[in-house]
C-alpha positions in Angstrom: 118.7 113.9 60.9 120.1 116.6 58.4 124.0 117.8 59.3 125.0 120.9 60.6 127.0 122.0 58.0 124.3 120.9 55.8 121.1 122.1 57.5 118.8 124.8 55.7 117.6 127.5 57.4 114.3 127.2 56.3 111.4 128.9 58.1 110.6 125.9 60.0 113.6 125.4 61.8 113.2 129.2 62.9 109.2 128.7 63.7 109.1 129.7 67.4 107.0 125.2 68.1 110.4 124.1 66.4 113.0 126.0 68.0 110.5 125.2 71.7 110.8 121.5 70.4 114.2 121.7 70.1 115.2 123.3 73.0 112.5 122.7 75.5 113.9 118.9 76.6 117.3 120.8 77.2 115.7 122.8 79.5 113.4 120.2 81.5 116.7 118.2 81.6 118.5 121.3 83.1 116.1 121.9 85.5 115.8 118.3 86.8 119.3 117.6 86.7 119.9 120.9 89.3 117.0 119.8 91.1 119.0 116.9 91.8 121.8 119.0 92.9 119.9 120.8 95.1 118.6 117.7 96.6 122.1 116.0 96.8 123.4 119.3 99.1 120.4 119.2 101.0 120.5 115.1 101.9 124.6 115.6 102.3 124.2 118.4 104.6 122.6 116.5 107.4 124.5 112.8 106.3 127.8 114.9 107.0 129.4 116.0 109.9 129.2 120.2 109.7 133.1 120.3 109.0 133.1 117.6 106.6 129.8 119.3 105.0 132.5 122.4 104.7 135.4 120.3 103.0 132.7 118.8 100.3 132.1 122.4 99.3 135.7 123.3 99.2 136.1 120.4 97.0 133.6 120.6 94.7 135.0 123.8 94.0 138.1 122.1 92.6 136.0 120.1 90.5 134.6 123.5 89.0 137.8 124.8 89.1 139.3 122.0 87.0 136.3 121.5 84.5 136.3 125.3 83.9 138.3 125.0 79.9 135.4 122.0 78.8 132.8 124.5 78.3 135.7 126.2 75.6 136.5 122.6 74.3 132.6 122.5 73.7 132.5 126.0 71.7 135.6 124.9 70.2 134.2 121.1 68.8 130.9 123.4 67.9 132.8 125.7 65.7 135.1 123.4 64.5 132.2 121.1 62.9 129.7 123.9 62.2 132.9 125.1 59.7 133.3 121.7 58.3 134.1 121.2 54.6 134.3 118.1 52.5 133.1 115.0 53.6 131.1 114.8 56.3 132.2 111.3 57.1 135.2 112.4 58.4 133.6 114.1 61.4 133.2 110.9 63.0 136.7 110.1 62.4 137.6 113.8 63.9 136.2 113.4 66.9 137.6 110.2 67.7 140.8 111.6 67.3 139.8 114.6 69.4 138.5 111.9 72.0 142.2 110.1 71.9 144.3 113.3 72.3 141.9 114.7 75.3 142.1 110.9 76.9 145.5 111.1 77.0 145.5 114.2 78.4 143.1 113.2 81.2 145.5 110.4 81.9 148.6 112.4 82.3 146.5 114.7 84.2 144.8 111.8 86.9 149.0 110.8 86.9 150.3 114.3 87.7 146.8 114.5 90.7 147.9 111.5 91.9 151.0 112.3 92.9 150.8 115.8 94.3 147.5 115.5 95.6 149.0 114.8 99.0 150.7 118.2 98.8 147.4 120.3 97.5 145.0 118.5 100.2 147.4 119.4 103.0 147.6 123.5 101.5 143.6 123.0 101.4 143.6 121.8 105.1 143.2 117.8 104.6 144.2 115.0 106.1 144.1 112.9 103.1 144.0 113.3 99.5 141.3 110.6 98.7 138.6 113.5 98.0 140.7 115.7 96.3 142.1 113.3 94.0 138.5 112.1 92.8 137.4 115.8 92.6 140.1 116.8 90.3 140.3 113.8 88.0 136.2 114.2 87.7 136.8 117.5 86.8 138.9 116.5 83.9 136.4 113.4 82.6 133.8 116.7 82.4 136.1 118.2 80.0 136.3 114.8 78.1 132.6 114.6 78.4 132.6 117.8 76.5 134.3 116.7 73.6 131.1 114.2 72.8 128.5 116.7 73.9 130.0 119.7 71.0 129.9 116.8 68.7 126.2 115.9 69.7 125.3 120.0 69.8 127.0 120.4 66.1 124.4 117.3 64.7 122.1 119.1 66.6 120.9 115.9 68.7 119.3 118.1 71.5 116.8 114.7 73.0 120.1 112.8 73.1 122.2 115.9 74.8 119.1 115.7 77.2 119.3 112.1 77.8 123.0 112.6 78.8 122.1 115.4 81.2 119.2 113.7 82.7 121.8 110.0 83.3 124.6 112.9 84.7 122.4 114.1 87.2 121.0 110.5 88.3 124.1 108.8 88.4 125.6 112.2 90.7 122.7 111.5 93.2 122.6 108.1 93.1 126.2 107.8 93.8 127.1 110.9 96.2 124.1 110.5 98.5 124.7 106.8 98.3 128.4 106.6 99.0 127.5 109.2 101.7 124.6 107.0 103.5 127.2 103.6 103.6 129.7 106.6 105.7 132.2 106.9 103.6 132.5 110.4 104.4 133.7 112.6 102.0 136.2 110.8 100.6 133.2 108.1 99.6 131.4 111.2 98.1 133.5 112.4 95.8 134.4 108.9 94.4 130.5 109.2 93.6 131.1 112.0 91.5 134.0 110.3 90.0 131.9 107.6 89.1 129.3 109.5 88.1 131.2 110.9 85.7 132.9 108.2 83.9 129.4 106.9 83.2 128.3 109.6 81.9 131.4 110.6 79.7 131.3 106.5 78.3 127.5 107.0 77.2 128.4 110.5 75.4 130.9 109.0 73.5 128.8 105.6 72.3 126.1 108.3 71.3 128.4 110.6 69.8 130.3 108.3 67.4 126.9 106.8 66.5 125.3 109.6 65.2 128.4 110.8 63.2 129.1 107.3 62.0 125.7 106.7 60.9 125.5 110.6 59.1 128.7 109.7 57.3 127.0 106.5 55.6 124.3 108.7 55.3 126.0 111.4 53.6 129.3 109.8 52.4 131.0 112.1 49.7 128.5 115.4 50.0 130.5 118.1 50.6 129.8 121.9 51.9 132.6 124.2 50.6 134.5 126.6 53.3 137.9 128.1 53.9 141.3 125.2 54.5 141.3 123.2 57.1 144.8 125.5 57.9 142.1 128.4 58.3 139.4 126.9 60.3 141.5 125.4 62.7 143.0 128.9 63.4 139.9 130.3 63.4 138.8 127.9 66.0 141.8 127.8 68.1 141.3 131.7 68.3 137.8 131.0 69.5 138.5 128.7 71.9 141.0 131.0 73.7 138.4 133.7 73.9 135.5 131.0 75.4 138.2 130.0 78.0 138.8 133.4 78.9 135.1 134.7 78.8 134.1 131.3 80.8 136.1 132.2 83.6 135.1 135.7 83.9 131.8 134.1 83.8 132.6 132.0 86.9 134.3 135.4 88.7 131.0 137.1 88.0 128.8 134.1 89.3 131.0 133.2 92.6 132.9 136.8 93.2 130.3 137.8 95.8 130.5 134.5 97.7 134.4 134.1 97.6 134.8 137.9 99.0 132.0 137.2 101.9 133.9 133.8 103.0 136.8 136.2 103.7 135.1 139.4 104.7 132.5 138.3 107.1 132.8 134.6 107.4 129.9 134.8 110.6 127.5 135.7 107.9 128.9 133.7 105.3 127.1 130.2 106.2 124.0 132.2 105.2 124.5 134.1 102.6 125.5 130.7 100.8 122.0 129.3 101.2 120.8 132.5 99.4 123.6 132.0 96.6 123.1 128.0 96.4 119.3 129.1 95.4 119.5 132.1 93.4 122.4 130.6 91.7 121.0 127.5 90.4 119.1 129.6 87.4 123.1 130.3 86.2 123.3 126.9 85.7 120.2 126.4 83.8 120.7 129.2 81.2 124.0 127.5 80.3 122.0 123.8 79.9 119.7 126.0 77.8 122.9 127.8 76.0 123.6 123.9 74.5 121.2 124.3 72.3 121.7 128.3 71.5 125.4 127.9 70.2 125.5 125.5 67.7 122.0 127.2 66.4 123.8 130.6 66.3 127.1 129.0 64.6 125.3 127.3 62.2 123.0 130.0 60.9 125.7 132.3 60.6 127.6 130.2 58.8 124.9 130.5 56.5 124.8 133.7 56.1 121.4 134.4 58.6 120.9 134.7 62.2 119.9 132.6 65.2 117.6 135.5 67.1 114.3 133.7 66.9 116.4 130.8 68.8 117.8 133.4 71.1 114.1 134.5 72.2 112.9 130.9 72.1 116.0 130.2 74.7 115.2 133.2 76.5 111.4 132.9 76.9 112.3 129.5 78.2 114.9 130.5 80.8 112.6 133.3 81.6 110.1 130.7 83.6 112.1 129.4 86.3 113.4 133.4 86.3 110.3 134.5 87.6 109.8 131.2 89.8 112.8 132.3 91.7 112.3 135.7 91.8 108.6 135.5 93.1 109.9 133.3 95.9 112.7 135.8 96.7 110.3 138.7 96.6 107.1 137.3 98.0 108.5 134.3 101.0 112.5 134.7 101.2 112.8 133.6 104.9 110.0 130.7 105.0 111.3 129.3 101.7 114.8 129.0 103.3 114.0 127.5 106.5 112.2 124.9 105.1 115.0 124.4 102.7 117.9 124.4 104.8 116.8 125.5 108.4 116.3 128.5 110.5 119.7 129.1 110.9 119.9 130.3 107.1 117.3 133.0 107.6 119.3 135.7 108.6 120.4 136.9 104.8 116.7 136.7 103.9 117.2 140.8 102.9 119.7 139.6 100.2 117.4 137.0 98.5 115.5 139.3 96.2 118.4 141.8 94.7 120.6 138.5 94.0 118.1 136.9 92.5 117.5 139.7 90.1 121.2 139.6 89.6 121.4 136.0 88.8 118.7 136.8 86.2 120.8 139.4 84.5 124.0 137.0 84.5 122.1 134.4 83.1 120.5 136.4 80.3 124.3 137.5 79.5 125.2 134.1 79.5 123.2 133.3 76.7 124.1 136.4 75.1 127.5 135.8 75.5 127.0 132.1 73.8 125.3 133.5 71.1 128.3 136.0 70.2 131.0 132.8 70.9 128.9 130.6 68.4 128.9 133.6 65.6 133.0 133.7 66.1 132.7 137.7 68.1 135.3 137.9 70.7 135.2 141.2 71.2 132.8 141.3 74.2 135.5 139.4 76.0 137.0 142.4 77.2 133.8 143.5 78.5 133.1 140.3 80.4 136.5 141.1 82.2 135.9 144.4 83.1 132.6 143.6 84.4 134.4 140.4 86.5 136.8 142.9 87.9 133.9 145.9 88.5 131.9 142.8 90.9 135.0 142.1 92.6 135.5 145.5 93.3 131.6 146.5 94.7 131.0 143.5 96.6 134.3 144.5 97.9 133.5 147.4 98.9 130.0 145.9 100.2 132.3 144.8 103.5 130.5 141.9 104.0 126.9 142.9 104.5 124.9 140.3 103.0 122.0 142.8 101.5 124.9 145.6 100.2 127.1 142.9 98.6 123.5 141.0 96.5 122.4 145.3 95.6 126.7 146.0 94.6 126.1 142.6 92.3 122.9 143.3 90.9 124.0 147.1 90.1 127.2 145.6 88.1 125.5 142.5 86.7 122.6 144.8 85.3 125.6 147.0 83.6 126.8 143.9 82.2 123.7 142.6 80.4 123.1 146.1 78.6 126.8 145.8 77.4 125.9 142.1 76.3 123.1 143.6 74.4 124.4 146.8 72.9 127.4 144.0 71.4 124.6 142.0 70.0 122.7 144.6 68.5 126.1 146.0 66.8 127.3 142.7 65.2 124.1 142.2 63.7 124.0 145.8 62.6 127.6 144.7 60.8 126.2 141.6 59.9 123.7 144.2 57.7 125.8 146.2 56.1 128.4 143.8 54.8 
């Protein structure tokens, strides 16, 4: 396996078989690991008591909450490696120091839950901290996890990345539904994710270090020249400010519509989350697919050449389960979700279709917007607020009417994507005439 910093970019790795090769397992692995979280929500909904089903949701969205800054740790390990110079031994020796410093984070972090979780469950509405506790800490092995997976990305190990996805989303449904069947409640649940977690995090890290170890015996003394370490690790810790910030607006733009609905009509809300559970779950898959997308753009450009054949192999891929969940939405909204959650999930049917198409936009901007991270352009950030703030403002202004709110999103999330487009096509244009 060549190195990233090392790599050529010779036709082959640009050939549209190669680049499907490459990231093709990343996107099965996507799609069957989110087919399992559909599967865990659907089993959990009728293992739980209806307020306890509630709570689990409330939680899990302290787990996304807390795990929001990995995917910047990700782009940051990416661009930090893909700007690597000297030898290439000491990546392996990098990242276990990276691995140390975020540990010891995590465990300062699980201290500091542990002791005011008792405070934050009782502002949530809980009895007891137990779920919140495992929630949050999980969150923050994710963000360790992420370390391991930028160092796997930057090798460009995309089977192994797979491998990792594919054991994360067995051990989650494995261990949620099964702590959940022994009634545990939810408390039982979210030490399953916990679990889950730490599983997955110790197999990323035995890969990781394995593949770096054995390229740095590999490639011991080879060198690739590049700017001081003094200026790459600005340069990265610039980019990494700009992925956190452009993450979360990411997350504003994917959940704004379902936060403002819980509050403005809360009757209709129950429904209109089995519309967003399933329209939803393409956002997830763009950003599996985006794993292999970043360190492809980083490194070419690095190299002086572009990653657009990648970005229309990741796009061509994506664009598959796209029109899977728009023809559903389109052609059998209300039979698909009664059969998938029941009959009393019907009533938002009307909003299937335009938030589907929405969710298609967002996740093409996602992978737009991972593209310009791994090339080092942080000026679309801006525009990724502005457009979190313009869906918080039209689904507002929706007042709570399931089909208005999915049309507001779709009208600003369509906006969005030819803003992510018009920013690609001008970096490359500067790209050109530098």
């Amino acid at each position: 396996m060549a190195v990233a910093a090392e790599r050529p970019g010779g036709s082959a790795r640009l050939a549209w078989r190669a680049g499907l090769l490459d990231a093709g397992p990343l996107a099965v692995a996507g799609v069957v690991a989110n087919g399992g979280s559909m599967l865990v929500t659907l089993v959990l909904a009728r293992l739980l008591r209806a307020p306890d089903y509630g709570a689990l949701n409330q939680l899990i969205g302290v787990f996304f909450v807390v795990s929001t800054p990995g995917s910047a740790v990700l782009v940051g390990v990416v661009r930090r490696v893909t700007r690597w110079s000297g030898d290439l031994g000491g990546v392996a020796r990098w990242g276990a120091g990276v691995h140390r410093l975020a540990t010891r984070a995590l465990l300062l972090f699980a201290a500091g839950v542990l002791v005011a979780g008792p405070s934050v469950a009782r502002l949530l509405g809980r009895e007891d901290a137990v779920g919140f506790d495992a929630f949050a800490i999980a969150g923050a092995v994710w963000v360790l996890l992420c370390v391991d997976r930028g160092l796997l990305q930057a090798h460009r190990e995309y089977r192994t990345l797979s491998s990792n996805l594919l054991l994360e989303g067995a051990a989650r449904t494995a261990f949620m539904i099964g702590f959940g069947a022994a009634g545990l409640g939810v408390g039982g649940v979210a030490a399953g994710v916990l679990v889950a977690e730490v599983c997955t995090a110790l197999h990323a890290r035995l890969v990781a270090g394995r593949v770096w170890r054995a390229e740095g015996g590999a490639e011991s003394g080879r060198s690739a020249g590049g700017p001081s370490a003094d200026g790459r690790d600005a340069v990265v810790r610039r980019d990494v400010l700009a992925a956190v910030v452009a993450l979360a607006a990411i997350a504003l733009l994917q959940y704004a519509d379902v936060i403002v609905m819980g509050r403005e009509a809360p009757r209709a809300a129950g429904a209109y989350a089995a519309v967003s559970v399933s329209s939803k779950a393409l956002v997830f898959v763009s950003i599996v697919v985006a794993g292999y997308l970043l360190p492809e753009a980083a490194i070419s450009w690095r190299e002086g050449s572009h990653a657009l054949r990648q970005l229309a192999v990741s796009l061509a891929i994506l664009a598959l389960p796209a029109a899977a969940l728009v023809g559903v939405a389109g052609a059998i909204p209300r039979l698909f979700l009664s059969a998938a959650f029941s009959s009393r999930y019907v009533s938002a049917a009307g909003a299937f279709l335009p938030l589907a198409l929405a969710m298609v936009c967002l996740s093409a901007t996602v992978m737009v917007t991972m593209y310009l991270l791994g090339v080092g352009d942080r000026r679309f950030v801006a525009v990724l607020l502005a457009g979190a703030a313009g869906v918080t403002v039209a689904v507002v202004l929706a007042h709570g009417v399931p089909r208005t709110t999915a049309l507001a999103d779709l009208g600003v999330q369509a906006a969005l994507l030819c803003a992510a487009v018009g920013e690609l096509a001008r970096v490359h244009r500067r790209r050109g005439g530098d």
